[in-house]
N, C-alpha and C positions, 0 to 999 in steps of 0.2 A: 242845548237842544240838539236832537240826532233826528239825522231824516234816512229812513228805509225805501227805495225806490223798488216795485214788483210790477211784474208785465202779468198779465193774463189774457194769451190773444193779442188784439188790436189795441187794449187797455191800459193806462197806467195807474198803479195803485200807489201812492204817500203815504207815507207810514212815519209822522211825525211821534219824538217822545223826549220828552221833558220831565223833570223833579215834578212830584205832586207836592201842590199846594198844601194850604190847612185845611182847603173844603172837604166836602163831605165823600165818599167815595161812590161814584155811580157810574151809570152805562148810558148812553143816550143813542140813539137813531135820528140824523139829523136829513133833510134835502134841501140845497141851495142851487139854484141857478142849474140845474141837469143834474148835479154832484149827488152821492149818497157819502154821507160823513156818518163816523161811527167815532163814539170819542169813549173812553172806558179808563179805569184807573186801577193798578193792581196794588197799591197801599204806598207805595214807593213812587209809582210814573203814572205818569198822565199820558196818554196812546190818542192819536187823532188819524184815523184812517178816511182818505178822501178820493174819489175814484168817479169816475164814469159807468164803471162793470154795475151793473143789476143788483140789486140788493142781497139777492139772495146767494150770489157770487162773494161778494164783499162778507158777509155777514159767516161765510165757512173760513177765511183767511183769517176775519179776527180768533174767530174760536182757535184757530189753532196757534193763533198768537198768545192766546190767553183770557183772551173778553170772557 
């Protein structure tokens, strides 16, 4: 497992990536506890992005991650 640290602002964003399993491949939007998780898999990694920043903030870092 590899973890990616990004600031945006006052913000920090996790940018966890791991081997993908044998499941299926998918994209999810998650909220926990204030957190906006974005978890996504490109066939190879499994991508777990976890941040305080707004969703709609979060949600431009993954795309250009790849989600």
């Amino acid at each position: 497992m590899a973890a990616i640290v990004f600031r945006r602002r006052d913000h920090v964003i996790n940018v966890f990536i791991m081997p993908h399993g044998n499941g299926p491949m998918r994209h999810e939007e998650l909220r926990r506890n204030g957190y906006n998780i974005e978890n996504w898999t490109d066939g190879e990694y499994d991508f777990w992005a976890v941040s305080d920043l707004n969703r709609d903030e979060l949600d431009m870092l993954t795309k250009l991650l790849g989600a």
